[in-house]
C-alpha positions in Angstrom: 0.0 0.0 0.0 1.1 3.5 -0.9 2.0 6.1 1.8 0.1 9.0 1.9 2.3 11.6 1.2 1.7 15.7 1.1 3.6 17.3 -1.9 5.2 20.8 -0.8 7.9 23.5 -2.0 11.3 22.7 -0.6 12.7 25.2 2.0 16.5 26.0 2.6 15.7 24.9 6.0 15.7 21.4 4.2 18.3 21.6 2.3 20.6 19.5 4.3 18.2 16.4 4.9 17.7 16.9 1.4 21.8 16.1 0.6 21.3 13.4 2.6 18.4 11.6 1.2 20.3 12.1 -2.4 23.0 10.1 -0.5 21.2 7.4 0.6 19.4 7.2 -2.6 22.3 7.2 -5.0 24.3 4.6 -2.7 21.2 2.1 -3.5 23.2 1.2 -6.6 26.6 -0.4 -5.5 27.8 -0.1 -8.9 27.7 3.3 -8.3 29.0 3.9 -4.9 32.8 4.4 -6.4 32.6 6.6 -8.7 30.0 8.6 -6.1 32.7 8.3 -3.1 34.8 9.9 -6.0 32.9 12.7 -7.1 31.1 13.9 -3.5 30.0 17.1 -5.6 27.4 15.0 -7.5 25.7 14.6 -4.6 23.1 17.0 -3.1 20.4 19.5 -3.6 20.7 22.6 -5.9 20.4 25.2 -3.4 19.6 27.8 -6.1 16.9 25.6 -7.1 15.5 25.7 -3.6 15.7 29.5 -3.7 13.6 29.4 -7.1 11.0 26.9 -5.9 11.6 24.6 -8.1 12.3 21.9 -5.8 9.1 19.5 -4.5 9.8 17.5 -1.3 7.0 14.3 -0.6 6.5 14.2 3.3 5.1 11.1 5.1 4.0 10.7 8.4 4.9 12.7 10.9 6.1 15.6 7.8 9.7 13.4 7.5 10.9 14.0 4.3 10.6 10.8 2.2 11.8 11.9 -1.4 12.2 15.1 -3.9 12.5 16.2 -7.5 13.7 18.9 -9.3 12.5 20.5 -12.6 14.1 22.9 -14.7 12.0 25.1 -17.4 13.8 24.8 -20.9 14.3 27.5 -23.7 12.3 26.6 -25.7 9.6 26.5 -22.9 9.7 23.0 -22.0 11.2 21.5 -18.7 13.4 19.1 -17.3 12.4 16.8 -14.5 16.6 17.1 -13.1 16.3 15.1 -9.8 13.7 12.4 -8.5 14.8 10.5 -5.7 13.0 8.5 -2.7 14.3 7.7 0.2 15.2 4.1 0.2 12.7 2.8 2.9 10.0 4.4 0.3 10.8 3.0 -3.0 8.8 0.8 -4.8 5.3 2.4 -2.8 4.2 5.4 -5.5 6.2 8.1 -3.8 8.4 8.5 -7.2 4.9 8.2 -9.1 3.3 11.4 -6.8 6.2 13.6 -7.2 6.4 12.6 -10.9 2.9 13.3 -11.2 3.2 16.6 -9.0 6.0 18.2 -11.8 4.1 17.3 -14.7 0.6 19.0 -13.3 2.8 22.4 -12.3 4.8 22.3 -15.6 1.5 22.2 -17.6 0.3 24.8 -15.5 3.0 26.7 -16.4 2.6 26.5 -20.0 5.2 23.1 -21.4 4.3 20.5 -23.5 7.2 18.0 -22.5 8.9 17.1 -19.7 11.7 15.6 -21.0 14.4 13.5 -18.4 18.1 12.0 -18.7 18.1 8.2 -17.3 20.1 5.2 -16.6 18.3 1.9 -18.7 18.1 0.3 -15.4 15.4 3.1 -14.5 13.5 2.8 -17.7 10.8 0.8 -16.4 9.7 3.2 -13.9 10.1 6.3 -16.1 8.1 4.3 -18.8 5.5 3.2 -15.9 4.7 7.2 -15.3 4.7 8.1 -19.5 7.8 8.8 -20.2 9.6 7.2 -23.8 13.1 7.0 -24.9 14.1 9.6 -27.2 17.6 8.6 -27.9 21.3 8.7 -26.1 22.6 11.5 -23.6 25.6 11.5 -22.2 26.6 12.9 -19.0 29.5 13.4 -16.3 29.3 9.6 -15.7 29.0 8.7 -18.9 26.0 7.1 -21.2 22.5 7.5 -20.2 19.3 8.3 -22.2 17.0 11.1 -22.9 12.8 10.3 -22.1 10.3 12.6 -22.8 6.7 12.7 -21.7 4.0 14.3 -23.5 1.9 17.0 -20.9 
C-alpha cells in the first residue's frame, strides 16, 4: 500500500536532509558507490533551485521527508524533471509516481508541452510506468544514459 504523502515546496531549511536523502538514494546502486565516493559534488540539492521553488519534497507521516525532484523550465519553454529520488525505505510504494505526477501537473500549469528527463536503462521501467519514452542517447558526467520525454 502507498503512503500517503503531502507534496510541498522545498525550503532552505531542508536543504541538508535533502543532501542526505540524495546520498542514501544514490548509494542504493553499488555499482555506483565508487565513482559517487569519487565525485562527493554530485551529490546533493541545488540550493539555487530551492531558492527558485523549483524543488518539490514528498513528506510522510509525521512531515519526515521521504523523497524530492527537481525541474528545470527549458528554452524553448519545456522542462526538465533534473532530480527524482525517494528515500530508500519508500521506494517501490508510489512516492516516485506522486512527485512525478506533481511536476508534470505544475509544468502544464506553467505552460510546457514536454517534460523531457536523462536516465540510466536500469530506470526505464519506472520512467516508462509514469509516461515517459526513450528519445535517444545523452551522455553525461558519468558517462552514457538516455533522454525520455513525456507528453503534458
Amino acid at each position: 500500500m502507498a503512503p500517503a504523502v503531502r507534496i510541498v515546496t522545498a525550503v532552505p531549511a531542508q536543504a541538508r536532509a535533502l543532501d542526505e536523502l540524495h546520498r542514501r538514494s544514490s548509494f542504493v546502486w553499488a555499482e555506483d558507490r565508487p565513482l559517487l565516493e569519487a565525485n562527493p559534488d554530485a551529490l546533493g540539492v541545488d540550493r539555487a533551485a530551492i531558492s527558485e521553488q523549483r524543488v518539490r519534497v514528498a513528506l510522510g507521516e509525521a512531515d519526515a521527508i521521504v523523497g524530492f525532484a527537481t525541474v528545470t523550465r527549458r528554452d524553448q519553454g519545456d522542462c526538465e524533471l533534473d532530480d527524482l529520488f525517494v528515500d530508500p525505505p519508500f521506494m517501490r510504494r508510489g512516492v516516485g509516481r506522486a512527485l512525478v505526477e506533481d511536476a508534470a501537473e505544475r509544468a502544464r500549469a506553467d505552460g510546457s508541452r514536454v517534460m523531457s528527463v536523462v536516465a540510466h536503462p536500469r530506470n526505464f521501467p519506472f520512467y516508462e510506468s509514469v509516461g515517459f519514452a526513450v528519445e535517444g542517447p545523452a551522455e553525461t558526467r558519468f558517462g552514457p544514459a538516455f533522454s525520455m520525454r513525456r507528453r503534458l
